[in-house]
N, C-alpha and C positions, 0 to 999 in steps of 0.2 A: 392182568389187564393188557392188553394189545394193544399194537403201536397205533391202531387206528383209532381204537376208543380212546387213546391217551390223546390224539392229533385232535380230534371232535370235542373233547372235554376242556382241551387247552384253550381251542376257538368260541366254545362257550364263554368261558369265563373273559376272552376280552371281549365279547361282544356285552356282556352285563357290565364292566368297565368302563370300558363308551359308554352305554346306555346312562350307567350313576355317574358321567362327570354332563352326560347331555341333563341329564336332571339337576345336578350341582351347578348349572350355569344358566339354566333356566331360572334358577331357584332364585341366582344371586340377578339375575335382570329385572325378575319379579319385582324384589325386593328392591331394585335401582327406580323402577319404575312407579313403584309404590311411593318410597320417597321424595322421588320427583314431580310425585302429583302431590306428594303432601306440600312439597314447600311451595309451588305454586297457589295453591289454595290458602296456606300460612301467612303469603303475603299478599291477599286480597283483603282491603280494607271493609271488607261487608261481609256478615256473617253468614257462612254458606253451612250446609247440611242435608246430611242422606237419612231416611229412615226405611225399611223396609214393611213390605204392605200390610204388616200387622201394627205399624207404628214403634218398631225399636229404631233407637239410632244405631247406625252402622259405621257415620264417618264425620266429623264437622272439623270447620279451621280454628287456627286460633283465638278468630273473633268471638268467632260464636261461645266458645270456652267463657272469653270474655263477659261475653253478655249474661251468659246462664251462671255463671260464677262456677264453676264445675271443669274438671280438667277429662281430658280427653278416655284416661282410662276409666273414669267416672260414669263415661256416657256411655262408652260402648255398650248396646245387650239393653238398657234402660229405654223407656217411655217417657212422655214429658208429666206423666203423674209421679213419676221420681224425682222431678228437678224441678218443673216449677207450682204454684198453686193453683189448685183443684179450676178455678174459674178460666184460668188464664191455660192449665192441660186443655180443661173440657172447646177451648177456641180453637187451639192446635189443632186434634184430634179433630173436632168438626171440619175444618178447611181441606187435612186432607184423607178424607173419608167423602168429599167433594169434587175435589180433584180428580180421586180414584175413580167414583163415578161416571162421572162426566169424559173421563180420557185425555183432559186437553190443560194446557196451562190455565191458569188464574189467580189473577193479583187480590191480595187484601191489601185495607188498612187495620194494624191491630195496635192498641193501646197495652202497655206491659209494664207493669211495676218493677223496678230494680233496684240495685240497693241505692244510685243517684237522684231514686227519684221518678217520676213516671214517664214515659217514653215510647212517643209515635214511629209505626212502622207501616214502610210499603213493601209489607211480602209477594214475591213471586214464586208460584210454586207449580211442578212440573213432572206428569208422569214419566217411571221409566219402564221401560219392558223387559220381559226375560226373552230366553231362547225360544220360549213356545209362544212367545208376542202377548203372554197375558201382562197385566202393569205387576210389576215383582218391587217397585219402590217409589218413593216419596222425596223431588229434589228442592230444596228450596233456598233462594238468597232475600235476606235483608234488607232495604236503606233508610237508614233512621232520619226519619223529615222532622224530629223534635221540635227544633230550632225554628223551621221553615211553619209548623204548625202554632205556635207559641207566639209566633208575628201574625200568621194570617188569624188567631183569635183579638188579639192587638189593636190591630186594624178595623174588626169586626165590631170590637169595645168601642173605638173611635168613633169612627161610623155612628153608631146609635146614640152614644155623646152627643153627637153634632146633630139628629137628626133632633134630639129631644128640646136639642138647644131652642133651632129653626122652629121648633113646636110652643116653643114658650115666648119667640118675638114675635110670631104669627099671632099669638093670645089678643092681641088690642087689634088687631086689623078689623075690618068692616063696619059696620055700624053701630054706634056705642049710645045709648039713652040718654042723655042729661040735660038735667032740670035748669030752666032760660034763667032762674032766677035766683038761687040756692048756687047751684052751680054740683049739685049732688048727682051719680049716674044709678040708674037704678040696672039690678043683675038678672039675672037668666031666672031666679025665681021671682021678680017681683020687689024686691028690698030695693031701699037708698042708700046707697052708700055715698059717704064724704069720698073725694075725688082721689084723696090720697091712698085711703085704705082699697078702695077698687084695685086702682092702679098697681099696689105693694102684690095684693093678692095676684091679680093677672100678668105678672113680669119678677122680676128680682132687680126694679129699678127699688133707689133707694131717693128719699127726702130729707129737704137742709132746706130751712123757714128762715124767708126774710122781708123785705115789705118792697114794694115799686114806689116810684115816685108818687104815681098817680093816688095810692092808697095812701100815702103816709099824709100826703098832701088833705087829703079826704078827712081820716082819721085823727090825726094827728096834723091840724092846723098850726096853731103856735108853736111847736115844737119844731114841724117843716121849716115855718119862716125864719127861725132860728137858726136852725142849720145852713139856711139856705143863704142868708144874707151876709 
């Protein structure tokens, strides 16, 4: 071999040298980087997640592990027909196959069973693009309104409570039939009713019987002047 081909062969090999520690340090930045966006995401209290446009997942944070009950090496390469139930996949899958469509953010509300029980979410979910600008993935974060949904039905319960109430003291307003002499009211078909049972039916007032002066006086004479004197 010649001095020259030995000089070219020697310059080869530090140039592939360099080249494998440019790629060994690329590798390890990759990898700093990678890391660095996991723990950021790690420590985002709402449950975030990537899928790609066939709907596997690619990436999610802690939370989200949380929510689906399933750990991270779990998800990767999976579908949410692997993780959660067929009703609750068949929501996912529709929203973003919606998204995809359409090109543009958009929020859900979805209702989702887990193991504490059932649980309101305001999804927001967003395409991403590849190099050639087609949408190549599926971005989306959580914020569980449970809490804030579970008051505003509450409230709603309340509401109609009150409204039925107002519906049943309204029941004796207007003009009510009864007889000058009996003292009986007659009802929306036609019948007499005694003033008490009217009354009992049309309200949740309640009766305690007892006599006025003027009656006892009436009815019970002797008895009155007894007491009275």
């Amino acid at each position: 071999m010649s001095q020259k081909t030995r000089q070219e062969l020697h310059q080869k090999i530090k140039e592939l040298e360099l080249e494998c520690n440019q790629l060994r340090q690329e590798s390890k930045n990759a990898a700093y980087r990678d890391k660095y966006i996991r723990d950021i995401l790690d420590n985002i209290p709402a449950p975030i997640y990537l899928k790609d446009a066939q709907g596997n997942y690619k990436r999610v944070n802690k939370k989200y592990e949380e929510l689906a009950g399933v750990k991270l090496a779990d998800i990767v390469g999976k579908n949410d027909f692997d993780i959660f139930p067929q009703p609750v996949a068949e929501l996912f899958q529709s929203q973003d196959k919606e998204v995809i469509q359409q090109g543009i953010p958009l929020e859900f509300e979805e209702t989702v069973p887990l193991a504490d029980g059932i649980h309101t979410y305001i999804t927001s979910k967003f395409p991403l693009h590849g190099k050639d600008g087609a949408i190549s993935a599926v971005g989306g974060f959580c914020t569980d309104i449970t809490k804030r949904k579970l008051a505003e039905d509450a409230k709603e319960e309340l509401i109609i409570q009150l409204q039925k109430a107002q519906e049943e003291v309204n029941l004796l307003s207007g003009l009510i039939p009864i007889c000058a002499t009996c003292k009986k009211i007659r009802d929306d078909n036609g019948y007499w009713n005694r003033m008490e049972s009217y009354i009992s039916s049309h309200s949740k007032a309640e009766f305690s019987h007892s006599i006025c002066p003027d009656c006892a006086q009436k009815s019970y004479p002797d008895l009155y002047k007894e007491i009275t004197e």
